[in-house]
C-alpha positions in Angstrom: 2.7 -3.7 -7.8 1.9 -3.1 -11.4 4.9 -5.1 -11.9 4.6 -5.3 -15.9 3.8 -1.9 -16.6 6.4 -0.8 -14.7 9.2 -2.9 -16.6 8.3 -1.3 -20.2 7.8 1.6 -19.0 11.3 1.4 -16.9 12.7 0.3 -19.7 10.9 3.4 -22.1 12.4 5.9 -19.9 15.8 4.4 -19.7 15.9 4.5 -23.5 14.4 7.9 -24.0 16.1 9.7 -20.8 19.4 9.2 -21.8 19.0 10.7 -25.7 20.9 14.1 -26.7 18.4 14.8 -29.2 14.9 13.9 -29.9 13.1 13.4 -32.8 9.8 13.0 -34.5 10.6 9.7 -35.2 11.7 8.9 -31.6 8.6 10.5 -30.3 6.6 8.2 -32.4 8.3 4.9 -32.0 8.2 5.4 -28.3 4.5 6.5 -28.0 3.4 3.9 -29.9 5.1 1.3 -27.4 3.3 2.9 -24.4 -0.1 2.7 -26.3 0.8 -1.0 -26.6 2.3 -1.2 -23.0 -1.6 0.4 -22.1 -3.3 -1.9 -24.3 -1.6 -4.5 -22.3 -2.4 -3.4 -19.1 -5.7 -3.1 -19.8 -6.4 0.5 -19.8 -9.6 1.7 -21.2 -9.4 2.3 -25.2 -10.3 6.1 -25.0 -8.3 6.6 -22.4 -5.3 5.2 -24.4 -6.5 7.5 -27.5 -6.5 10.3 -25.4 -3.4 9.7 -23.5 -1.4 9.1 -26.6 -2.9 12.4 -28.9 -1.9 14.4 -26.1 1.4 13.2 -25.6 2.1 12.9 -28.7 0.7 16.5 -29.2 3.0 18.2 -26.6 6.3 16.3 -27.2 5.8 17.2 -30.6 5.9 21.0 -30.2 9.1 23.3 -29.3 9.0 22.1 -25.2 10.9 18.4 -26.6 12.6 19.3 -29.9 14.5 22.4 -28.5 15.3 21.6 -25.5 18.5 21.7 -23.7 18.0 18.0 -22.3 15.1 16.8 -24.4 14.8 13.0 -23.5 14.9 14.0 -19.8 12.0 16.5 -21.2 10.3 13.9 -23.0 10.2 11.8 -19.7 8.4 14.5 -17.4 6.2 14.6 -20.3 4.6 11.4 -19.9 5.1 11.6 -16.4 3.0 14.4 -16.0 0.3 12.7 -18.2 0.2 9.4 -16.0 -0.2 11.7 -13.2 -3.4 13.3 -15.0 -4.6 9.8 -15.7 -4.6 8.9 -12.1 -6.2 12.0 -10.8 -3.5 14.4 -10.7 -3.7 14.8 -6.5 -3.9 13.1 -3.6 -7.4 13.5 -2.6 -8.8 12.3 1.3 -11.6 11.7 3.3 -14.2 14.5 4.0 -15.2 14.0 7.6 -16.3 16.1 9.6 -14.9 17.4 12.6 -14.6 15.0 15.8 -17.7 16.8 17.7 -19.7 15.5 14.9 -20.6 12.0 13.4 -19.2 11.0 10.4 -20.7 8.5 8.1 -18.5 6.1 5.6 -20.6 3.9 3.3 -18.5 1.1 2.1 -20.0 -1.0 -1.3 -18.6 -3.7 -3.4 -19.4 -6.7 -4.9 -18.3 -10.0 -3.2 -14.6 -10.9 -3.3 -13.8 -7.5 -3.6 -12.1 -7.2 0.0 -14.5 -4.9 1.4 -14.8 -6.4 5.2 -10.7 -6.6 5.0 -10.9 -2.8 3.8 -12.9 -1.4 6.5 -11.3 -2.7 9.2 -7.9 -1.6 7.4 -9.5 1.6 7.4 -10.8 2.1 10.8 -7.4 1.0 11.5 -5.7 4.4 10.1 -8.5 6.4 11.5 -8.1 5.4 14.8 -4.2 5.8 14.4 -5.0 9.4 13.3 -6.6 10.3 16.1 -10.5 9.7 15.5 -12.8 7.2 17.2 -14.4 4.8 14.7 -17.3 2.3 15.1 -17.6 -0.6 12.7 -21.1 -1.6 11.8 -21.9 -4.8 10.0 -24.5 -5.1 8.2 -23.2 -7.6 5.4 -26.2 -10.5 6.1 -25.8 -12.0 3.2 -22.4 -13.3 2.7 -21.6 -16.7 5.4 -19.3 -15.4 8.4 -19.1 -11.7 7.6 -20.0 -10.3 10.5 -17.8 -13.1 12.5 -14.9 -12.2 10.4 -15.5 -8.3 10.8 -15.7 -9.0 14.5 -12.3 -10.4 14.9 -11.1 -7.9 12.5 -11.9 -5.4 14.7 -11.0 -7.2 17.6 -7.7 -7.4 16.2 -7.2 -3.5 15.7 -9.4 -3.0 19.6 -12.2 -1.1 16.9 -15.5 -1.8 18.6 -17.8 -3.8 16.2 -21.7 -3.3 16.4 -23.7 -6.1 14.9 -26.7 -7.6 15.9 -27.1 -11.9 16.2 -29.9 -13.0 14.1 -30.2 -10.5 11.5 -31.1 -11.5 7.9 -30.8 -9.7 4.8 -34.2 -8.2 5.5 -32.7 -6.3 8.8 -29.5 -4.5 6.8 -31.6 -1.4 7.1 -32.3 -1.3 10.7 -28.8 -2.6 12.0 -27.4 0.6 9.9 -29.4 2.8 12.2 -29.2 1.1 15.2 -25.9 1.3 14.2 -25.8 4.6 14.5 -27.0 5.0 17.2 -25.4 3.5 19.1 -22.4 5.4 17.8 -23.8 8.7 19.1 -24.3 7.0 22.7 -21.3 5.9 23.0 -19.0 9.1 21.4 -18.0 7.3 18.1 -17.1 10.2 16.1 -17.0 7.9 12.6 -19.1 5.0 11.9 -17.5 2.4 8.9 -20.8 0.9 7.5 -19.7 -3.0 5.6 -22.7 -3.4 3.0 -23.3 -6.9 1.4 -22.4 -7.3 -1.9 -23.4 -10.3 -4.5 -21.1 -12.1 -7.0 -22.7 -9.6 -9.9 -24.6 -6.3 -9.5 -28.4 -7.5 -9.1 -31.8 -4.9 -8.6 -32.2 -6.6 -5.1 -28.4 -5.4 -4.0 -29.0 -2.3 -5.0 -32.1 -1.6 -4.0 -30.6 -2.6 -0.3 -27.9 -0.2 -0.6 -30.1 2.8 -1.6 -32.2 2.1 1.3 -29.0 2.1 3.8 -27.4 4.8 1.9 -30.9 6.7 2.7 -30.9 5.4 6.5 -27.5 6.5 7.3 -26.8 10.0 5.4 -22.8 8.8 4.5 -20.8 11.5 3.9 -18.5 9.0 2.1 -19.9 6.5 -0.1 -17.2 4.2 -0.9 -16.6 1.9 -3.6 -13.8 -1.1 -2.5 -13.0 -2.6 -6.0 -10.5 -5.6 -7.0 -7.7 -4.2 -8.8 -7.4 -7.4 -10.5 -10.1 -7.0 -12.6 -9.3 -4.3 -14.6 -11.4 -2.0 -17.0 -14.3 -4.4 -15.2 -13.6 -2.3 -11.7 -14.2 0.8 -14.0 -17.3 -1.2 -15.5 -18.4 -1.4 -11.7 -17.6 2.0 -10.6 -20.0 3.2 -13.3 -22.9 1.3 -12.2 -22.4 1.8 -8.5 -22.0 5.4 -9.3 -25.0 6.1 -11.0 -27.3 4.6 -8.7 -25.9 5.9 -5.3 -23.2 8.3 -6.6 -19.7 7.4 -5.0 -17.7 9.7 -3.7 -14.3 7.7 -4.5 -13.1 4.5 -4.7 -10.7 2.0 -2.4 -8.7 -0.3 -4.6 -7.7 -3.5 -3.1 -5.2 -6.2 -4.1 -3.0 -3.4 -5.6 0.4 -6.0 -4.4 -0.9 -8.5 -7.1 0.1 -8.8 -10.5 -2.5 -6.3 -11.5 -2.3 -4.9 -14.7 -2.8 -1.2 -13.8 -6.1 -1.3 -16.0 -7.9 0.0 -13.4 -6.0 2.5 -11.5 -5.4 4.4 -15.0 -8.7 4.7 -16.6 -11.2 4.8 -13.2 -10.4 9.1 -12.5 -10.7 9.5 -16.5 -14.0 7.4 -17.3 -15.7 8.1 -13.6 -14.2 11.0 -12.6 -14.0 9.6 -9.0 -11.1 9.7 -7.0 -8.9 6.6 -5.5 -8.8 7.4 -2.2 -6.9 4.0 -1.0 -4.7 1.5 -2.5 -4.8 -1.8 -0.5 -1.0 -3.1 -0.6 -0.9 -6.7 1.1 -2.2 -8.7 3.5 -1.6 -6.7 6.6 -3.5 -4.2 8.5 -1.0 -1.8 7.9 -0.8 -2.6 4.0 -3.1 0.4 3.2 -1.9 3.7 1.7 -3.6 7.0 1.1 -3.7 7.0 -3.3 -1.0 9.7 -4.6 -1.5 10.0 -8.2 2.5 11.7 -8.3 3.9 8.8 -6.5 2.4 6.3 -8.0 3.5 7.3 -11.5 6.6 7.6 -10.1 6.8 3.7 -9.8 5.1 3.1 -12.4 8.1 4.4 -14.5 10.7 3.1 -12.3 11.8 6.2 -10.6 11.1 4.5 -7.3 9.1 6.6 -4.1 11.2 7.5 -1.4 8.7 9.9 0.0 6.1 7.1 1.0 9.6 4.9 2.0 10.7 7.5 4.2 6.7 7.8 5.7 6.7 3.9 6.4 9.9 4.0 8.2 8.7 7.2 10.1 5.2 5.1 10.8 7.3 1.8 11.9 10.1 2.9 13.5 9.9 3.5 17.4 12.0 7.0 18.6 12.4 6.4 21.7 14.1 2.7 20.8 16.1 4.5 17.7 17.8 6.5 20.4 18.8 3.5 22.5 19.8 1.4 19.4 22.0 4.6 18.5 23.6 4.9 22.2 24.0 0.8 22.6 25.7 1.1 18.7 28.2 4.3 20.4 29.2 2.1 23.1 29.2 -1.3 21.0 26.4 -2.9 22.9 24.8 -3.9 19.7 23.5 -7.8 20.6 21.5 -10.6 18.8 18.3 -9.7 20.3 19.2 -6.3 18.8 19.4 -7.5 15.6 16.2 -9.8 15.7 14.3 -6.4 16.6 15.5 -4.7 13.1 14.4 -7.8 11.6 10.9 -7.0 13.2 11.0 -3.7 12.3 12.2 -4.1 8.2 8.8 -6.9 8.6 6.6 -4.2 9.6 7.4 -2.0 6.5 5.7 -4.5 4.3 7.3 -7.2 1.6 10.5 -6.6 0.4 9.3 -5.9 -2.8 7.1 -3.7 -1.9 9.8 -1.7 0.0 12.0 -2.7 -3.2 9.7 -0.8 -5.3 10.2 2.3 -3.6 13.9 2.6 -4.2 14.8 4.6 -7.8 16.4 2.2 -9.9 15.3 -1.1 -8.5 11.5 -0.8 -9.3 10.5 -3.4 -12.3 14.9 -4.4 -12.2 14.3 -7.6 -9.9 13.2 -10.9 -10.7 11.2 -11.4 -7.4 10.9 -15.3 -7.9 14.9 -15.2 -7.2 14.5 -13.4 -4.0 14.6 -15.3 -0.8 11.8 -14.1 1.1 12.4 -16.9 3.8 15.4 -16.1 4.5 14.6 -13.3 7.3 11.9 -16.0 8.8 15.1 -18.2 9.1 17.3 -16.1 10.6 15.1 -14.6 12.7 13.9 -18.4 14.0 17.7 -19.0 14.9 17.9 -16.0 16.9 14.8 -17.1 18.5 16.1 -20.5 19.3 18.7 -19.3 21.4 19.0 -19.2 25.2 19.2 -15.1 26.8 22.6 -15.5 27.2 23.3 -16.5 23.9 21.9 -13.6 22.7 23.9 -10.6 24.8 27.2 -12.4 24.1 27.4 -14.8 20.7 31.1 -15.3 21.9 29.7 -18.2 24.1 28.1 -19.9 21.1 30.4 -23.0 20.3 30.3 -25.9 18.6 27.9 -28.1 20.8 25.4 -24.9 20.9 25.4 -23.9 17.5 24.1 -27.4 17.1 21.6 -27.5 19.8 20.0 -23.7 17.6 20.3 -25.0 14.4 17.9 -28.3 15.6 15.6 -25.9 17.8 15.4 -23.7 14.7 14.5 -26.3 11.9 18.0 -24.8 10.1 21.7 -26.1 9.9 24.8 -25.1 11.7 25.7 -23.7 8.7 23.0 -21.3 8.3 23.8 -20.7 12.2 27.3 -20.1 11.7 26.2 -17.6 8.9 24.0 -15.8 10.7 26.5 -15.3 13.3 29.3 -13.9 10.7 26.5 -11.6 9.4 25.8 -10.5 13.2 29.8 -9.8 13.7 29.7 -8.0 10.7 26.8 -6.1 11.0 27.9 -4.9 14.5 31.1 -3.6 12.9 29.4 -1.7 10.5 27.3 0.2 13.7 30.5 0.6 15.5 31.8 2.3 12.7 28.6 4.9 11.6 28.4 5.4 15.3 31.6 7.2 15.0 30.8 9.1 11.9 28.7 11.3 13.6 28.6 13.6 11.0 27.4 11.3 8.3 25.4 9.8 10.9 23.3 13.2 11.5 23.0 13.9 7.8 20.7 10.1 7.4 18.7 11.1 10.2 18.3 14.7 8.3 17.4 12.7 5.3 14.9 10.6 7.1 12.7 13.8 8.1 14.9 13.6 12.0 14.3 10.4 13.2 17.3 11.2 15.3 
């Protein structure tokens, strides 16, 4: 995520936080390598000017150059002014309350992700307790409304779409649409517009008369982060023709430049509401302007770590992982379930990027990311028995594995070292029950 932007600015903040004293000349030489670090990620030019001046204008005065600790100061400085650029709070979703209908109005241009957003979204909503309807009325683009209906057959969201339709009938699906939500107790209704490869008079015209049909409280804008100071380009024009409400930012895992996420709040004044992280369902995260400067400069984000662990990990199994660990019960089909659970997190980078101190410090193209696929296809290869007791795994069977897995017996044999080793380590924190407690406290009480 962001990963360029986040290496000079890592690096920035390693040079600068460690200083004993701070001067003019520091000041300038290092905000003149973030305007150029901006530049670079393709942040809008007056939104560089500004960012700079008022950096530049604060670090200057007494808060910096008298300071106890001023290169830590200097740091929270920009900090605090990445956190302005991105909207300085977390902002969500105004819907009403469950006894009454609420209306989100999703727009976008084609390409942008907008059928994988909704159904990402309907997703959360329904996790958070709400009942949401998707409604397709994208007629234009081939396949949309088959590929929103096994979206939302994938997530059990109900999809209402009608066979047939043309572009001409995007008005009266929306309100049958709707309709059919208040029949059937659908307290939010996810509307997926059709977008076009540019922004043409006859797209927007057909949004203003859905927009008018359907009374959104939300009107969305899904925008590829890829593009840049163009997604702020787009937000403009969206905005001053139906007037968004925020903005859902898609491909945010890619090598974005950042361009984007910086200058939309500034030059739109609309929020980001969601980040779209990966390819998953899950990969979708509310936008937190704190945390994400907080990766942006390295300084990791345990806070949304600890909330995907909390969102992934299953209590009730934690406590029986915990009591099998106490009485050294701790088996291969054990092991393949943490594998399942570190997958449902998200990438390992993405995870990677969360931890202070490794953000923008590894080379991602040297990670194995098949290495987990492998190990967990070895465990998979073997027979039930072979999994409760890996003592029983010789010669002649780690052979048998290491053909059913597409692997070696080497790679068997490691795994199997790793799995003695691992259980070791469990044995071991299971007895420190005191450190043991104080993780779990760390972890919000997962224990």
């Amino acid at each position: 995520m962001l990963e360029k932007i986040t290496n000079t600015f890592g690096d920035i903040v390693r040079t600068v936080s460690g200083k004993s004293t701070i001067t003019e000349k520091n000041i300038e030489e290092t905000v003149e390598k973030i305007k150029m670090a901006l530049l670079e990620a393709d942040v809008n030019l007056r939104v560089v000017r500004r960012f700079v001046n008022a950096t530049v204008e604060e670090a200057k005065g007494e808060k910096v150059l008298r300071a106890v600790d001023p290169g830590q100061q200097f740091v929270k400085i920009i900090y605090d002014r990445i956190v302005k650029l991105l909207g300085d709070t977390k902002v969500d979703l105004q819907l009403k309350g469950p006894d009454t209908q609420s209306v989100i109005l999703l727009l976008g241009l084609q390409g942008a992700g907008k059928t994988t957003a909704a159904h990402k979204l309907a997703a959360r909503l329904a996790k958070n307790g709400r009942k949401p309807l998707l409604v397709a009325c994208d007629l234009v683009r081939p396949a949309a409304v088959e590929q929103l209906k096994q979206l939302g057959e994938k997530i059990n969201v109900p999809v209402y779409a009608e066979d047939g339709a043309t572009s001409a009938d995007a008005v009266r699906v929306a309100k049958n649409g709707l309709s059919y939500a208040k029949k059937n107790g659908f307290d939010t209704v996810i509307v997926d517009t059709a977008g076009r490869l540019q922004i043409d008079e006859a797209m927007m015209q057909e949004l203003v008369d859905v927009k008018k049909a359907v009374d959104p409280i939300e009107t969305v804008l899904v925008a590829d982060a890829m593009t840049g100071q163009n997604a702020v380009d787009i937000a403009k024009s969206f905005d001053e023709q139906l007037g968004l409400t925020g903005v859902i930012l898609t491909k945010f895992d890619s090598d974005a430049r950042g361009g984007a996420a910086l200058s939309l709040k500034s030059i739109t004044n609309k929020p980001i509401l969601f980040i779209g992280t990966g390819e998953k369902t899950e990969d979708f995260e509310p936008f937190h302007p704190e945390r994400i400067a907080s990766r942006i400069l390295g300084m990791g984000d345990i806070v949304s770590l600890v909330e995907k662990a909390k969102e992934t990990v299953d209590i009730e199994n934690a406590k029986k992982l915990e009591k099998k660990m106490a009485r050294n019960e701790f088996t291969l089909d054990d092991m393949l379930e943490q594998f399942e659970q570190v997958n449902k997190m998200g990438s390992v980078s993405s995870i990677m990027e969360m931890i202070p101190g490794l953000a923008g410090q590894i080379d991602e193209s040297k990670l194995n990311f098949d290495g987990m696929k492998r190990q967990k296809a070895i465990i998979q290869a073997m027979t039930k028995k072979e999994r409760a007791n890996h003592l029983i795994i010789g010669p002649s069977r780690r052979k048998r594995i290491a053909k059913g897995s597409g692997t070696s017996v080497a790679e068997v044999n490691k795994l199997i070292k790793q799995f003695e080793k691992t259980k070791l380590t469990m044995k071991k924190l299971a007895k420190n029950k005191g450190l043991q407690a104080k993780l779990m406290q760390q972890f919000g009480g997962l224990g």
